[in-house]
C-alpha positions, 0 to 999 in steps of 0.5 A: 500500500502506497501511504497518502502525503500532504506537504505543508509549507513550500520553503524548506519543506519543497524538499520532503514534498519531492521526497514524497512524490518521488518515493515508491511507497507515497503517494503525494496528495495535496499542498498546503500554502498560501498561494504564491509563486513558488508553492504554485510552481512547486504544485504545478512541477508535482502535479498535486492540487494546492490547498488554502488550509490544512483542514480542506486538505485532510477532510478531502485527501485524508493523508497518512503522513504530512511533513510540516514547514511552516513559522513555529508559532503554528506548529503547534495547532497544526500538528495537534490537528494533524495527529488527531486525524490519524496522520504521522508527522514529520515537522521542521525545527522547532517544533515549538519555544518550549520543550514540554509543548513538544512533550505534549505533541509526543504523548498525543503521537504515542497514545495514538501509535503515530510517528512524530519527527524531526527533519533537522538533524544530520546524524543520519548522514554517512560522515556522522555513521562512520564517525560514530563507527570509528569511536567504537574503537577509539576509547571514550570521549573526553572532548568534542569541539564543534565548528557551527555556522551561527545560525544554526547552532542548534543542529551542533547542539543536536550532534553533540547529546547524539555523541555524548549524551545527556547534559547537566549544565550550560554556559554561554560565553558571548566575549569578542575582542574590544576592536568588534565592540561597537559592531557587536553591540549594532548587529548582535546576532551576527555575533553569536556566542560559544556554547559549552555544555557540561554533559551528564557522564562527564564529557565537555562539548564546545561549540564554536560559531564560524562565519565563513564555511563550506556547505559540504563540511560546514559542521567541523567536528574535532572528537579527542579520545582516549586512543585517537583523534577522530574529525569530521565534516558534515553533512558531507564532508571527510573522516580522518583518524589521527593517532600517536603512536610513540617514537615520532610516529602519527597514524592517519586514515582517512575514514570516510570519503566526501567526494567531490563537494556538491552545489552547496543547494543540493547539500541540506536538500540531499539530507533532507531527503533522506530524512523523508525517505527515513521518516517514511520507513518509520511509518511503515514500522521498517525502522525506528524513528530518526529524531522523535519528538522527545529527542526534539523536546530535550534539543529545545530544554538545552537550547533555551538553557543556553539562550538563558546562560547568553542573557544572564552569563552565568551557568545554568543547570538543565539536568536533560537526559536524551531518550535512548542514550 
């Protein structure tokens, strides 16, 4: 049986929705925007009907799964609505402000035996695969230090529990040099601060915003272990394995391969496809969920510790586990 799918939110969410098309076991039904140009075209390229609103697309295509794109303040309502007419969803980050909103969509999901994910992460990606396979044999992990694009930091966040697990405390440091403090005070945003979260078993994690990245490897991640050190790009760049060995001796292995990089469009749309594929397989009961909803309300309790620590400076206790670790 081909599933039924509605995309809501043509922006990022044009991704899942050509997933959804393409895909041998969905059928994609209906979208759902407001009309403009480009949700227009997209409806024209899939060959579905375009809907105003949600509710006439449910009531008249009655979907199996939706993926959701849309401004978090809707997020909420929508997916409240969508489960409670039987549909798995699969929702852009943040799903909502506060973690115990996400919580709540969650215990709705279960009691209803849905899928509900996440179409943020890159820890499906094969760089983060192999780096996780090769840590396997390089010890425990004593500090991970992550290169992030500012903007999206939170992914970092995301990377760092799925490496170390759950975290106990949080501080922002947001100091740029003296030279940068008449800029720092215009444009704030554009200077982020650094994060470092102090995880439950022990490990340090160090989150540093960059400005200038690769697409293909604009996540740099330096994991120091007891026996190696393991770096890798994501979502699609290289894996090196560095190692000491005595007498002047370094050992280098190139772990995984990124190939030639990809036009830097392709690299998130690339991922966010496979996410879709992922989530589909979820709903067919193939596979586990990728990123569930209780996974997203731990991310979103650590991120707005960390938005709590910027505005203080001061450390701030969080105690979050993440499910299954």
């Amino acid at each position: 049986m081909r599933l039924r799918a509605i995309g809501i939110g043509t922006s990022w969410g044009a991704h899942a929705a050509r997933e959804l098309a393409a895909g041998p076991r969905t059928e994609l039904v209906g979208l759902v925007a407001r009309g403009s140009e480009r949700s227009t075209r997209l409806a024209r390229e899939l060959g579905v009907r375009l809907f105003a609103d949600p509710a006439t697309a449910l009531i008249e295509v009655q979907p199996h799964l939706a993926s959701v794109a849309v401004h978090e303040s809707l997020n909420v309502e929508l997916v409240s609505r969508l489960l409670a007419a039987n549909c798995h969803v699969l929702c852009s980050h943040p799903v909502a402000s506060e973690g115990s909103s996400v919580r709540q969509l969650a215990t709705a999901a279960a009691e209803r035996r849905l899928v509900a994910a996440t179409d943020y992460t890159l820890r499906l990606q094969p760089a983060f695969l192999m780096l996780k396979e090769a840590l396997g044999r390089a010890g425990n992990i004593m500090r991970l230090a992550i290169e992030s694009p500012a903007s999206t930091s939170v992914i970092a966040v995301d990377l760092a529990m799925a490496l170390l697990g759950g975290v106990a405390r949080v501080r922002a440091f947001r100091q740029y040099p003296e030279e940068l403090a008449a800029r720092v005070a215009q444009r704030p945003r554009a200077f982020a601060p650094t994060f470092v979260l102090e995880h439950r078993r022990g490990g340090l994690a160090t989150i540093n915003p960059v400005t200038h990245t690769d697409p293909a490897s604009a996540f740099r991640l330096v994991v120091s272990t007891e026996h190696a050190r393991i770096e890798a790009g994501l979502p699609a760049g290289n894996v090196d394995w560095l190692s000491y060995e005595g007498h002047g001796r370094v050992l280098r292995r190139r772990l995984h391969e990124g190939g030639d990089p990809p036009e830097p469009l392709r690299v998130y749309g690339d991922a966010m496809r496979g996410l879709t594929a992922r989530f589909v397989s979820s709903c067919l009961g193939e596979t586990d969920v990728h990123a569930s909803f209780e996974h997203e309300a731990a991310v979103s309790d650590v991120w707005n510790a960390l938005r709590r620590s910027a505005h203080r400076g001061v450390d701030v206790a969080v105690e979050v586990s993440v499910p299954g670790l």
